[in-house]
ROLOKOL-403783 format. One record per atom (N, C-alpha, C): x, y, z. Coordinates in steps of 0.1 Angstrom, whole numbers, padded with zeros to 4 digits, always signed. Each point is the difference from the previous one (the first is absolute). Last residue first. Example, Ala and Ser with C-alpha at 12.3 -4.5 7.8 and 13.67 -1.06 7.14 Angstrom:
+0128-0022+0071/+0009+0011+0000/-0008+0011+0008/+0003-0057-0001/-0009+0012+0000/+0009+0012+0000/
REM end
This chain:
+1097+1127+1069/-0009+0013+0001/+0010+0010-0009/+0017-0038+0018/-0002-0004-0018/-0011+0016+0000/+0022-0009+0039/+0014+0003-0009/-0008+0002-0018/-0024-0017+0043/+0005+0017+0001/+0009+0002-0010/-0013-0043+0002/-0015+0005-0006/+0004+0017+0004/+0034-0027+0015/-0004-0007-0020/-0011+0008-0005/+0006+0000+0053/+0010+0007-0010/+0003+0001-0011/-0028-0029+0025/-0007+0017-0005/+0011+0007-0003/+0006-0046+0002/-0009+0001-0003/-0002+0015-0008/+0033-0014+0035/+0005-0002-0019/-0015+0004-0006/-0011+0003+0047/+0009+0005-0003/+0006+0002-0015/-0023-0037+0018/-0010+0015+0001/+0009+0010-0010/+0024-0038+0015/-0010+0004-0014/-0008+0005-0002/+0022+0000+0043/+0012+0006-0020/-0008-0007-0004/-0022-0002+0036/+0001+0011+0000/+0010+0002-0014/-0009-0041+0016/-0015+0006-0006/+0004+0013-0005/+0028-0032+0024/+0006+0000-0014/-0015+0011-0005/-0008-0017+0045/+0013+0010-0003/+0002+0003-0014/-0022-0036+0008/-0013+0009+0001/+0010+0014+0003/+0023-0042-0010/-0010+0002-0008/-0007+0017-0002/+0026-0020+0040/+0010+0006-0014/-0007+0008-0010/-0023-0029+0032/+0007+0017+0002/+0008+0005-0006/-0014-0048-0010/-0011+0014+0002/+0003+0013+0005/+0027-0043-0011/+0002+0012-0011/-0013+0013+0007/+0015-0057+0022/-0007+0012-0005/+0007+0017-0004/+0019-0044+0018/+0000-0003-0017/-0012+0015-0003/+0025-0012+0047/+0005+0010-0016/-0005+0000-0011/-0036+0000+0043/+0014-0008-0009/+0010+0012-0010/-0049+0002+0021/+0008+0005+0010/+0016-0005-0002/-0042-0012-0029/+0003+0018+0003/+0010+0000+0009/-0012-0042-0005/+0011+0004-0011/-0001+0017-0002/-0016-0029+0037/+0014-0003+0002/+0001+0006-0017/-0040+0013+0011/+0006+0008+0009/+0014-0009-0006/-0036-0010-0033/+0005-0004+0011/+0009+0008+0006/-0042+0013-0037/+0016-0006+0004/+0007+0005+0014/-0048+0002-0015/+0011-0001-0009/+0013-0008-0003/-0024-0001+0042/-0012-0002-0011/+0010+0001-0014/+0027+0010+0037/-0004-0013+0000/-0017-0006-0006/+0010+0052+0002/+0013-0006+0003/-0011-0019+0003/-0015+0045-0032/-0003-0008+0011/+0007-0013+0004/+0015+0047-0030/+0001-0014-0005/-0007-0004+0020/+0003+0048-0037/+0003-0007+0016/-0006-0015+0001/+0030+0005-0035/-0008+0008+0010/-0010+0013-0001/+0030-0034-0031/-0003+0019-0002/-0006+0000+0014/+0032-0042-0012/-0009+0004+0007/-0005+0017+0002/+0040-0045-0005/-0005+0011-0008/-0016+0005+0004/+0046-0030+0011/-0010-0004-0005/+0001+0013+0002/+0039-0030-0019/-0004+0012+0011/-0013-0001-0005/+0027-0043+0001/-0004+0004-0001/-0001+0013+0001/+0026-0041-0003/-0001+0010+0008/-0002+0011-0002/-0016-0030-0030/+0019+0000-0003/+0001+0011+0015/-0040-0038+0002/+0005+0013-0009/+0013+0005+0002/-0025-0036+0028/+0003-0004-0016/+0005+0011-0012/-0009+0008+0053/+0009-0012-0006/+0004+0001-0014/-0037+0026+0021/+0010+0007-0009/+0016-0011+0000/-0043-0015+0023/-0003+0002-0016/+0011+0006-0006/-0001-0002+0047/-0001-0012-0006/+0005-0001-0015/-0011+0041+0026/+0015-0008-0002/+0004-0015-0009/-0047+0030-0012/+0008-0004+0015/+0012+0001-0001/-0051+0017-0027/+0016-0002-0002/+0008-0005+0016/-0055-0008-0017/+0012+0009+0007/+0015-0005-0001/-0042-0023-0013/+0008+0009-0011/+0007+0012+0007/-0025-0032+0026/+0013-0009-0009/+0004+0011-0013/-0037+0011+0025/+0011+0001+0005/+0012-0005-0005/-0051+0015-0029/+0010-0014+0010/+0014+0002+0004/-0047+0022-0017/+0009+0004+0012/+0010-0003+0011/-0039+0004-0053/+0009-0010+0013/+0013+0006+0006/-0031+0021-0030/-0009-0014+0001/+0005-0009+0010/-0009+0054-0011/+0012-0007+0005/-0009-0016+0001/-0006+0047-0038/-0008-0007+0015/+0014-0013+0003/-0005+0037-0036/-0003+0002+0010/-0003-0003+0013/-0012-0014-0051/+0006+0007+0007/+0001+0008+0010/-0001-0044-0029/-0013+0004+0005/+0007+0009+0009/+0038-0005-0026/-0012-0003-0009/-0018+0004+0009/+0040+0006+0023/+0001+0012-0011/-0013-0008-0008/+0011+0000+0050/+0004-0008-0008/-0008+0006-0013/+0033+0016+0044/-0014-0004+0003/-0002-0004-0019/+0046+0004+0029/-0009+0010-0008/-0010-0010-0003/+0049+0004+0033/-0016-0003-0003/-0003+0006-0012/+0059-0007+0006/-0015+0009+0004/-0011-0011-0001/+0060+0000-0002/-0016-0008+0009/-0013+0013-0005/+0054-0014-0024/-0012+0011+0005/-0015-0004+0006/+0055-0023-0011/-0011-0002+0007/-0008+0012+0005/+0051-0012-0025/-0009+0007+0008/-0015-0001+0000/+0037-0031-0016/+0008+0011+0003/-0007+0007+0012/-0011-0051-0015/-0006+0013-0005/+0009+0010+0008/-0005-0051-0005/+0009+0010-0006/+0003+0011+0002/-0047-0029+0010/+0017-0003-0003/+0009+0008-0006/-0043+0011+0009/+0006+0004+0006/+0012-0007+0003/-0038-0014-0025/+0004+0015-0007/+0012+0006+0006/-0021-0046+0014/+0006+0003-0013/+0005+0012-0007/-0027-0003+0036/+0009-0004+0007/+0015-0003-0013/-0046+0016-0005/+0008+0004+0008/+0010+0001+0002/-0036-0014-0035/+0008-0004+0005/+0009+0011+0009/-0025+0008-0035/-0010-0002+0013/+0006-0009+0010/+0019+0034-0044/+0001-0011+0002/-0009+0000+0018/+0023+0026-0050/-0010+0000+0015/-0008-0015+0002/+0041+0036-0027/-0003-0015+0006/-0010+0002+0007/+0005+0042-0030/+0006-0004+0009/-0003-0016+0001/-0008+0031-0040/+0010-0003+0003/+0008-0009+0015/-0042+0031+0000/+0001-0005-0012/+0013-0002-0001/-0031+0022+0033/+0009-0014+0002/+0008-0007-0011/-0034+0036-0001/+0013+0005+0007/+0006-0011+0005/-0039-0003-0025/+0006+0012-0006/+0014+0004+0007/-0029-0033+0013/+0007-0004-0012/+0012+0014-0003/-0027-0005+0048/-0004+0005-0015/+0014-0006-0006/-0004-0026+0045/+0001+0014-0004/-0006+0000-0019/-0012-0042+0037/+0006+0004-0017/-0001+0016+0003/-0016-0037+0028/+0006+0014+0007/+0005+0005-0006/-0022-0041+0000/-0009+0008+0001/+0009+0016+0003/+0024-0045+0018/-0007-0003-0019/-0012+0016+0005/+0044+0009+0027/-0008-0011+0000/-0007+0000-0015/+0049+0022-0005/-0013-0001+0012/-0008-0011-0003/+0051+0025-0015/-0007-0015+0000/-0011+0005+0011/+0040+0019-0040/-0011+0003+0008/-0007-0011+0006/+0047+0014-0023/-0009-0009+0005/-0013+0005+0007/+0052+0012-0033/-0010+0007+0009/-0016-0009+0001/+0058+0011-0012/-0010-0011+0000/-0011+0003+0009/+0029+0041-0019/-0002-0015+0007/-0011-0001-0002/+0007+0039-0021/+0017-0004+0006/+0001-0007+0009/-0040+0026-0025/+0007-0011-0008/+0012-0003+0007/-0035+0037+0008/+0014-0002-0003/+0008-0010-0006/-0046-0004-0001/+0007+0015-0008/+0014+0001+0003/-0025-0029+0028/+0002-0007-0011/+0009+0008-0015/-0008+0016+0047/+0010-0013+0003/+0000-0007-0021/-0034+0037+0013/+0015+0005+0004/+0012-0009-0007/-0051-0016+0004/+0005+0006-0013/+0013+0007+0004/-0008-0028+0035/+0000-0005-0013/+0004+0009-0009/-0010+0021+0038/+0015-0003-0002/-0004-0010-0013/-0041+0021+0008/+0010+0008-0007/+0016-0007+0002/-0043-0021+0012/+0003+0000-0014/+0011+0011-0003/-0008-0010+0046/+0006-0014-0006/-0001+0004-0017/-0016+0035+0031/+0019-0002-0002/+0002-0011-0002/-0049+0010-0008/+0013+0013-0006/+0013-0006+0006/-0047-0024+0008/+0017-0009-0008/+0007+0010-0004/-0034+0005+0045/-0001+0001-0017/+0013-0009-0002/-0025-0016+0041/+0011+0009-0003/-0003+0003-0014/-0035-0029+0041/+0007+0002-0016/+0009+0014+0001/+0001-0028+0044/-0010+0007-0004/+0007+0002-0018/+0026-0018+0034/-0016-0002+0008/-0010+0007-0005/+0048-0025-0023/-0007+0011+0007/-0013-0004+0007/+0047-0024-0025/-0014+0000+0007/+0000+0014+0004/+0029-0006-0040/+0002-0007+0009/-0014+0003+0008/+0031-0008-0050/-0013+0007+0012/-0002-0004+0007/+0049+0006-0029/-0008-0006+0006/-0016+0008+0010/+0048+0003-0039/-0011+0006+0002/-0016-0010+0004/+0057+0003-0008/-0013-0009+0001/-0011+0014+0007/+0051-0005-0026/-0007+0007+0008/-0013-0006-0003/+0054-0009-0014/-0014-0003+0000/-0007+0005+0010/+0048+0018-0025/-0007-0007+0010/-0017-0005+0001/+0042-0002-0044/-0012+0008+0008/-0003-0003+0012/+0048-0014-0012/-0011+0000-0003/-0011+0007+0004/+0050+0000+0012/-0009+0000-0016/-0010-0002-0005/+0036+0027+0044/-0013-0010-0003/-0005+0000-0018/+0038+0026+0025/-0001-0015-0010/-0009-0008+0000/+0009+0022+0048/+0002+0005-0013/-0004-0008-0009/-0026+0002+0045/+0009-0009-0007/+0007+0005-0010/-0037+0030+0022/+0004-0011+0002/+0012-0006-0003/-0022+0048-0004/+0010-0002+0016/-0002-0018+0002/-0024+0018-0042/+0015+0003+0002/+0009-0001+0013/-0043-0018-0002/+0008-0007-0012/+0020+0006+0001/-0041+0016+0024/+0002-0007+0005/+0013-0006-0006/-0018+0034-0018/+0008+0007+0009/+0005-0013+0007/-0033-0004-0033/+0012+0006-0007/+0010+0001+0011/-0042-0008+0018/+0005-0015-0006/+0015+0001-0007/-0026+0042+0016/+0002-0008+0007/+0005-0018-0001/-0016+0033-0033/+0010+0004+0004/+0007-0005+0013/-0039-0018-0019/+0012-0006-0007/+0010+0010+0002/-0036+0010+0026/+0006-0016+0001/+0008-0005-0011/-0017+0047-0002/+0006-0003+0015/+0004-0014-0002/-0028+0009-0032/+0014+0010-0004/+0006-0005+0013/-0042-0012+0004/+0008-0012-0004/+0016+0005-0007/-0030+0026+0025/+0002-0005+0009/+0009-0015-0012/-0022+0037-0019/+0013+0010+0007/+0007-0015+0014/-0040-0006-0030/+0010+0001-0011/+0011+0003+0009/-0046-0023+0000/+0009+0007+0014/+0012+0004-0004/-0055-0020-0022/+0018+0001+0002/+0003+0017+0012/-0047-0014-0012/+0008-0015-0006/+0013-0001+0003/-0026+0038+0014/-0011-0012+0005/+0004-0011-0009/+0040+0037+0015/-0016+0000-0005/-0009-0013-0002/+0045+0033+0030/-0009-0012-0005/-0011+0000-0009/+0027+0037+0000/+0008-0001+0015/-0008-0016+0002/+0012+0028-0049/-0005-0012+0011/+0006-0001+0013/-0001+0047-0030/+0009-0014+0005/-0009-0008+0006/-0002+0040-0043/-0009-0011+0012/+0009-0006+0004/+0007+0052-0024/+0005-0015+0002/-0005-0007+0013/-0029+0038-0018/+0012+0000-0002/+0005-0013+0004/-0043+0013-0013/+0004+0008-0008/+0014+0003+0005/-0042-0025+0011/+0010+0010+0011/+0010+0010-0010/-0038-0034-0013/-0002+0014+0000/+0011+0007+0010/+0007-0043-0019/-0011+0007-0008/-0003+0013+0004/+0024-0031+0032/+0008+0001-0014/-0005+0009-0012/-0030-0015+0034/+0011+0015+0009/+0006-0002-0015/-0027-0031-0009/-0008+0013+0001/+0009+0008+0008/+0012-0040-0001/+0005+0005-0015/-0010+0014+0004/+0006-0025+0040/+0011+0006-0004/-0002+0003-0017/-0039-0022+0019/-0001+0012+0007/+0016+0007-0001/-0013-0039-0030/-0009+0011+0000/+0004+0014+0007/+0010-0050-0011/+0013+0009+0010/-0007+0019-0005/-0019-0053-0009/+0000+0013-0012/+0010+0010+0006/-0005-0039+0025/+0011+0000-0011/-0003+0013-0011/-0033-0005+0039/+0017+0006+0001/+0011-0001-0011/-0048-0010-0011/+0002+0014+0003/+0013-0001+0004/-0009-0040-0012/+0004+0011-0018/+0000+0012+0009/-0011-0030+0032/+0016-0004-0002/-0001+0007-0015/-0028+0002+0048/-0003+0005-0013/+0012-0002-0006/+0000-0003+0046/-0012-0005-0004/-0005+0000-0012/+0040+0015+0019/+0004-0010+0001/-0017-0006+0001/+0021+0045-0004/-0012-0006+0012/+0002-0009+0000/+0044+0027-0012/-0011-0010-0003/-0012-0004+0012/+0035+0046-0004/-0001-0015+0009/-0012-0006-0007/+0039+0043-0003/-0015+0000+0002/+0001-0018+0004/+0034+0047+0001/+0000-0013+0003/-0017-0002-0003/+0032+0037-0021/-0011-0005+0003/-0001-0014+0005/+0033+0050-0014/+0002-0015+0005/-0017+0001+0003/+0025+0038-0029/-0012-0006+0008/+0001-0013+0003/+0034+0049-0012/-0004-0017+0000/-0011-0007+0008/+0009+0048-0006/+0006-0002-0008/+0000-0013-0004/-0041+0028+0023/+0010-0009+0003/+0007-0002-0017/-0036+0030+0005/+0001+0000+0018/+0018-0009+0000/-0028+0004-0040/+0005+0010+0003/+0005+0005+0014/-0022-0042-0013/+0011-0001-0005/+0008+0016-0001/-0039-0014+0025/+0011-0005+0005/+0010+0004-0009/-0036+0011-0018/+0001+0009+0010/+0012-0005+0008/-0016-0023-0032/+0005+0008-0011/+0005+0010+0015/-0028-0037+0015/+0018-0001-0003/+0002+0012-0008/-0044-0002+0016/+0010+0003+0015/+0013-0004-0010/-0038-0006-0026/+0001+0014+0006/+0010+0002+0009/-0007-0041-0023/+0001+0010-0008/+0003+0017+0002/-0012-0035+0030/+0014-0005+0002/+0003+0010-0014/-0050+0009+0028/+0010-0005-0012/+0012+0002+0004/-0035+0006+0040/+0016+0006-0006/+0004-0009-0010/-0031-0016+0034/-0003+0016-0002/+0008+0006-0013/-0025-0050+0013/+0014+0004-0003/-0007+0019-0005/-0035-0040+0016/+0013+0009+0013/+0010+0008-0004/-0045+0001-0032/+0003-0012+0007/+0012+0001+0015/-0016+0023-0044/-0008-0001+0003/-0006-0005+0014/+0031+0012-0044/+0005+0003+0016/-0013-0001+0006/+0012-0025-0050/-0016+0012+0009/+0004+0002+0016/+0038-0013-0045/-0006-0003+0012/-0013+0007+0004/+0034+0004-0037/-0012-0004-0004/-0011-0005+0015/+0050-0021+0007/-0002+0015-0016/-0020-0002-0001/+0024-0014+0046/-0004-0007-0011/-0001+0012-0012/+0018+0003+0046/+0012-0005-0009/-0009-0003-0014/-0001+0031+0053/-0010-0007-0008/+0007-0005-0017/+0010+0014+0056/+0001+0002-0013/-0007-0014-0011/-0002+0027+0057/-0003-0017-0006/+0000+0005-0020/+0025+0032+0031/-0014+0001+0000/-0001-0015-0009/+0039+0007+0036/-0001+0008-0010/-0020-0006-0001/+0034-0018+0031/-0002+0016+0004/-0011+0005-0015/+0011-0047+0009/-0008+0005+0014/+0003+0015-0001/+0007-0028-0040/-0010-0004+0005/-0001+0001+0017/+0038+0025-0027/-0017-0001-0006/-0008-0009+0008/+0050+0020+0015/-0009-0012+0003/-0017+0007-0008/+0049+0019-0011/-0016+0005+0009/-0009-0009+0001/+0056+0022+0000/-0006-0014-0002/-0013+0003+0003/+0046+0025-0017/-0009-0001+0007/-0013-0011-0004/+0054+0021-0007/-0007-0011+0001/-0012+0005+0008/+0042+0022-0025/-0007+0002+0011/-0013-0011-0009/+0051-0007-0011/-0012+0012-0004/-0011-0002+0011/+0053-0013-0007/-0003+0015+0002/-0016+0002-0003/+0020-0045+0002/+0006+0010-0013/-0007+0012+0002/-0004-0026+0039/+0017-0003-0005/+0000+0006-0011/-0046-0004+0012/+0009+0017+0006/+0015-0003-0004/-0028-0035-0019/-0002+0015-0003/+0008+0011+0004/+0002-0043+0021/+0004+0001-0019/+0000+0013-0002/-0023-0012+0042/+0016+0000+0001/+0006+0005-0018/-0045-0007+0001/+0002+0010+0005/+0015-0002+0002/-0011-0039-0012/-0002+0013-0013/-0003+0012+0005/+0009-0034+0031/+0002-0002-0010/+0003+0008-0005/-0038-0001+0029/+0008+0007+0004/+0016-0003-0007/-0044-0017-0024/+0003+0012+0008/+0012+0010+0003/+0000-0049-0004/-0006+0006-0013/+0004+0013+0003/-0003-0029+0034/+0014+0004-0005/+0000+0007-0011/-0039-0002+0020/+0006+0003+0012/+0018+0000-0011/-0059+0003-0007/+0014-0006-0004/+0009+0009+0010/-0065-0008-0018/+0018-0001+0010/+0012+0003-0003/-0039+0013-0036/+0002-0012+0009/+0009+0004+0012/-0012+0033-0034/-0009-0005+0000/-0001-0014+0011/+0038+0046-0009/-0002-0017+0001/-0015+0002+0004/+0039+0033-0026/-0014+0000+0005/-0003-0018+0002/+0039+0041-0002/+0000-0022+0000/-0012+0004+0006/+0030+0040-0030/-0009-0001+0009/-0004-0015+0001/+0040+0038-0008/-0007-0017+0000/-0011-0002+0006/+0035+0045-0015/-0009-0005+0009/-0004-0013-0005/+0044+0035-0011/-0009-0009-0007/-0010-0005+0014/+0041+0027+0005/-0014+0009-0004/-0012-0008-0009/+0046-0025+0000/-0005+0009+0011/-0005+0010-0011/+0018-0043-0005/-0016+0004+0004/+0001+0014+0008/+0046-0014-0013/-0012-0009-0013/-0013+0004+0000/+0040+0008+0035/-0010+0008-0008/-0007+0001-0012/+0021-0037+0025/-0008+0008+0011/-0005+0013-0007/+0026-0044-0014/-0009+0009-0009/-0005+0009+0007/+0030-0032+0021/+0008+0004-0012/-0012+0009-0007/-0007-0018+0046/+0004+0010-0006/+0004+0009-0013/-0003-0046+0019/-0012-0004+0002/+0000+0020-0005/+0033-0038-0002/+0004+0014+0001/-0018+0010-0002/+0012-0051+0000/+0009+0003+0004/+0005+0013-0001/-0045-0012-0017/+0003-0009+0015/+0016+0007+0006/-0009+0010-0047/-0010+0009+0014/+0006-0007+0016/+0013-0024-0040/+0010+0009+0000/-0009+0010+0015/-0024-0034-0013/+0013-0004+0012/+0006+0011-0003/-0034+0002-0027/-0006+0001+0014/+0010+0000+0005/+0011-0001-0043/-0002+0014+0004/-0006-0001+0014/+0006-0040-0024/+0017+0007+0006/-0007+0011+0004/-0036-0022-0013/+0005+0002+0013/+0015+0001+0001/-0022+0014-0042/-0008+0005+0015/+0005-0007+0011/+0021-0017-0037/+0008+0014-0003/-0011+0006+0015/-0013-0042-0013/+0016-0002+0003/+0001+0020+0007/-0042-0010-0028/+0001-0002+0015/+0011+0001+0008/-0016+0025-0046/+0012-0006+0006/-0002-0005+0019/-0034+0027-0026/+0009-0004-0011/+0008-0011+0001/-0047+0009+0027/+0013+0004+0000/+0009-0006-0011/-0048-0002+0007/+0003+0016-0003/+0013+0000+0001/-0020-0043+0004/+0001+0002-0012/+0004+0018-0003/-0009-0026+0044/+0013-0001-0006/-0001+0003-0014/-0036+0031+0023/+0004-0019+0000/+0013+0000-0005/-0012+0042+0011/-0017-0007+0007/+0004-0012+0001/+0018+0050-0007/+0005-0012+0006/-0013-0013+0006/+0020+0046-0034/-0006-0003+0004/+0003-0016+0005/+0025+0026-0030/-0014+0005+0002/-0006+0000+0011/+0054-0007-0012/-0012-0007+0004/-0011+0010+0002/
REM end
């Protein structure tokens, strides 16, 4: 593996998360894989499991991790080719990566859609210009359409569920992919990246259902059910991914804030006892309901645990292919 931006850099999804659980259950087996190798996770946004995550990853394969918050330590970078520095940005992304990339063996980048301009974030501008001038392997730590390392985690976490279920199961399980309320617009990076994950792999029935106005890009739903019906998507269903995301055609903006699209007890009646699902950090009873974060049917700490072996499978693919 080159490089880690979208499900399309990895050869073999099956084969990346045997390699996360194999970590999970011996979280040592590569400890001198990284060593004398450095990482550098430059974040432009927040993040808390992202982050500290792929730090844990790192040092388990021996390489030193260091982290530099750009938008509160570093000099405001500048992304447009042809630019007039004229203005707040000190520091071309031309000038500071070829420099990162001598500094670091692996470059993780989290960045984050404005969510006011939908060809500027989908152009994914500010991670192809590190790809372009760092001049060594890019890991998506998030980018302003996808979340590559967080939906690796959910079907390594769905994989894991499956195998400590029922023997002799035959059929695909069905996985829903539901939106749910917020108090403010969200990008669509982790509702368009498990789609494209969930659809690439190909190993269930796979639903998506939100209100009319909430169409994800084509480009990554292709192959799934989608349906404005609710209540209808969640018959059956194995597993149940709750997120928000603000709305793609007039883009950016939240049109409705209706409770009835929170997940309950109620609702998980009609599904095959369900597990639900959730990248966090999730606002308890806006989102979803305290009686299903605090159940057996919730996966979220499992989930947000499972971060670290795919961090993990991740950069081990990208230390072996160097």
């Amino acid at each position: 593996m080159k490089q880690f931006i979208s499900v399309h850099d990895v050869p073999d999804i099956n084969a990346l998360v045997k390699k996360a659980l194999m970590y999970k259950a011996n979280p040592f087996a590569d400890r001198s894989l990284g060593a004398d190798k450095r990482i550098g996770l430059l974040f432009l946004n927040p993040s808390l499991r992202t982050r500290l995550s792929t730090q844990v990853a790192a040092r388990n394969l021996g390489m030193e991790a260091i982290v530099f918050n750009v938008d509160k330590e570093g000099w405001a970078l500048e992304f447009e080719e042809g630019a007039i520095m004229s203005g707040n940005t000190v520091e071309h992304v031309k000038d500071a990566a070829p420099i990162l990339g001598q500094y670091f063996d692996i470059l993780c980048i989290r960045t984050f859609p404005s969510l006011k301009n939908r060809e500027d974030d989908y152009s994914e501008m500010f991670i192809n210009q590190f790809i372009k001038y760092a001049g060594v392997p890019v890991v998506s730590l998030e980018s302003a359409t996808l979340h590559p390392l967080q939906s690796l985690t959910d079907i390594v976490t769905i994989t894991e569920s499956l195998n400590n279920g029922p023997a002799g199961r035959k059929k695909p399980p069905k996985i829903v992919l539901t939106w749910a309320p917020h108090i403010k617009p969200l990008p669509q990076c982790v509702a368009n990246s498990f789609a494209q994950w969930v659809g690439v792999w190909g190993e269930a029935e796979f639903v998506i259902t939100h209100p009319h106005e909430y169409e994800l890009a084509e480009q990554f739903t292709r192959g799934a059910t989608i349906t404005h019906n609710q209540d209808e998507a969640l018959r059956g269903a194995d597993f149940i991914y709750v997120k928000n995301w603000s709305t793609y055609t007039d883009y950016g903006k939240v049109y409705e804030n209706d409770p009835e699209w929170m997940l309950t007890e109620e609702k998980l009646a009609a599904t095959n006892d369900a597990k639900v699902m959730h990248c966090l950090p999730v606002r308890r009873n806006v989102e979803l309901s305290d009686e299903i974060l605090d159940s057996p049917h919730s996966l979220v700490t499992q989930q947000a645990g499972n971060r670290v072996w795919a961090a993990q499978a991740v950069l081990s693919e990208i230390l072996k292919s160097k």
